[in-house]
C-alpha positions as CSV (number, residue, x, y, z in Angstrom):
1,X,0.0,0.0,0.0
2,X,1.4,3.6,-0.9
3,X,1.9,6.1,1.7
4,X,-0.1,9.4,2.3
5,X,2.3,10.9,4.0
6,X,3.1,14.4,3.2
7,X,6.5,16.9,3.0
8,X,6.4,18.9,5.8
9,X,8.3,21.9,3.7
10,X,5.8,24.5,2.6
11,X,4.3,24.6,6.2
12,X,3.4,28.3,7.3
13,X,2.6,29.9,10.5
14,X,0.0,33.1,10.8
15,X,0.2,35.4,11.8
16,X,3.8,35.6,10.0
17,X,6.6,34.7,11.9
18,X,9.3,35.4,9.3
19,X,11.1,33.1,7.2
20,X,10.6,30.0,9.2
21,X,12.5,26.9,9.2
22,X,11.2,24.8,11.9
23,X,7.5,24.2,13.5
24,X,6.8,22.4,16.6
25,X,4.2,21.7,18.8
26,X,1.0,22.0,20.1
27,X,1.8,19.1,22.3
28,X,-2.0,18.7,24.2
29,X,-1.8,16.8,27.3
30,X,-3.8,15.5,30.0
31,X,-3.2,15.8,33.8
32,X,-3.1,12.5,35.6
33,X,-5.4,13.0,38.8
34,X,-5.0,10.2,41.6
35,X,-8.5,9.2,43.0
36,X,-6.7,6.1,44.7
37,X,-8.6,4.9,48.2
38,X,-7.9,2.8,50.7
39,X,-10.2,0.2,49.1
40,X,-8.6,0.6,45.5
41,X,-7.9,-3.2,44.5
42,X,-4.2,-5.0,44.8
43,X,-3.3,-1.7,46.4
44,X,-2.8,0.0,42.7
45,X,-3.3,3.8,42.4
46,X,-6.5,4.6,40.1
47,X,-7.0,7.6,37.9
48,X,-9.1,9.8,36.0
49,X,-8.2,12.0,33.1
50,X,-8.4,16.2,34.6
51,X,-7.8,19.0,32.9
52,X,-6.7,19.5,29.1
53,X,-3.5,21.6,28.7
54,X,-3.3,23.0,25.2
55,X,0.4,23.3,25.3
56,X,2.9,25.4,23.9
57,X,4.3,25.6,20.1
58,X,8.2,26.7,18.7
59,X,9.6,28.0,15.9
60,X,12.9,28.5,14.8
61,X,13.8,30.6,11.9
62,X,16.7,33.2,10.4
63,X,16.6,36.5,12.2
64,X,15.3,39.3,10.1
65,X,14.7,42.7,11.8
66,X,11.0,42.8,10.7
67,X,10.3,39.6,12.8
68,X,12.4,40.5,15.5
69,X,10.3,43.5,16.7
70,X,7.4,41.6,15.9
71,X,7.8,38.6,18.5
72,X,9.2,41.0,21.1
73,X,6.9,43.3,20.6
74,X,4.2,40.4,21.2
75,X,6.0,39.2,24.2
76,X,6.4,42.2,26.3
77,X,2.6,43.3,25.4
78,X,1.4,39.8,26.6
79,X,-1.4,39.5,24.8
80,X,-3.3,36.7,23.4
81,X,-3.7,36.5,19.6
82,X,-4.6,34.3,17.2
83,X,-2.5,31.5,15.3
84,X,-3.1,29.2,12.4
85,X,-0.5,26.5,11.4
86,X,-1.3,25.4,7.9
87,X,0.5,22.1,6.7
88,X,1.0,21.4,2.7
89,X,-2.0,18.8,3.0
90,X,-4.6,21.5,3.7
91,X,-4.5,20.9,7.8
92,X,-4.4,23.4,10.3
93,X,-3.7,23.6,14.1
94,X,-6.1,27.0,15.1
95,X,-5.4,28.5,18.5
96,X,-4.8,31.4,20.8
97,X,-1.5,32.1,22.5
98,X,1.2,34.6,23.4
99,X,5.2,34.3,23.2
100,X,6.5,33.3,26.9
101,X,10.6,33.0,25.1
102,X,12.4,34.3,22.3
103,X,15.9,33.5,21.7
104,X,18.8,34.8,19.3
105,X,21.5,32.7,17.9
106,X,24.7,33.6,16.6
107,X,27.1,31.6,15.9
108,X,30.9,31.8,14.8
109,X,30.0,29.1,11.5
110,X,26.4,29.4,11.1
111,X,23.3,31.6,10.8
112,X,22.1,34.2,12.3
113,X,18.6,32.9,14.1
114,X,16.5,33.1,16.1
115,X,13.8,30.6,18.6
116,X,10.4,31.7,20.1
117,X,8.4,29.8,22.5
118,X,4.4,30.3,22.7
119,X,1.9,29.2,25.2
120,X,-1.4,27.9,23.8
121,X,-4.5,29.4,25.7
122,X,-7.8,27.5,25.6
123,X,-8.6,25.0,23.2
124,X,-6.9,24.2,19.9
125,X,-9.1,23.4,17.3
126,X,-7.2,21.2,14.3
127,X,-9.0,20.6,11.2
128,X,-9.1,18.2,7.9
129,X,-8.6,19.2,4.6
C-alpha cells in the first residue's frame, strides 16, 4: 500500500513569523489525577483524566529585523492572539496564545537565528482538509 504521508516543507505559521525553518508543537496533554482509596484493589493507584492543557508551540527561523520586533513586541505586550499553522495537505492547528521566550543565535560558523516559545490558551481546534 502507498503512503499518504506528506513533505512537511511548505508549512506556514500566521500570523507571519518570518522566514521559518522549523514548527513544533502543540503538544495537548492530559493531567493524571490520583482518585486512589484505601479500598482501590491489589493496592494500585487509580486515575481519571483532569484537565486538558493545550500546550505550547516553537519556531525556529533566520533573524530578520521585521520579525524580531514583531515577536518582542508580542512578548512584552502579553497578549493573546490568534495563530493558524497550515500544513502542505490542507490541515491546520487554530489556536490562541502569546510568546513566553524568544531567543537569538549567533554563531561563529552558522546563521544568524533566532527561537520563540508560545503558550497555547484554551482549546486548539485542528481541522481536515
Amino acid at each position: 500500500m502507498a503512503t499518504t504521508g506528506v513533505a512537511a516543507f511548505g508549512t506556514t505559521i500566521s500570523p507571519s513569523a518570518g522566514e521559518i525553518s522549523s514548527i513544533s508543537g502543540p503538544g495537548i496533554t492530559v493531567e493524571d489525577v490520583d482518585i486512589t482509596h484505601h479500598e482501590s484493589a491489589d493496592a494500585f493507584r487509580e486515575f481519571a483524566a483532569g484537565l486538558i492543557d493545550g500546550g505550547e508551540f516553537s519556531v525556529e527561523g533566520n533573524l530578520t529585523s521585521g520579525l524580531a520586533s514583531g515577536i518582542y513586541a508580542d512578548l512584552i505586550s502579553r497578549t493573546p492572539q490568534s495563530y493558524v499553522i497550515t500544513f502542505p495537505n490542507s490541515m491546520t492547528w487554530t489556536f490562541s496564545g502569546y510568546p513566553k521566550a524568544f531567543d537569538t543565535d549567533a554563531p561563529v560558523d552558522g546563521k544568524l537565528g533566532f527561537s520563540a516559545t508560545f503558550k497555547v490558551t484554551g482549546k486548539p481546534t485542528l481541522a481536515g482538509s
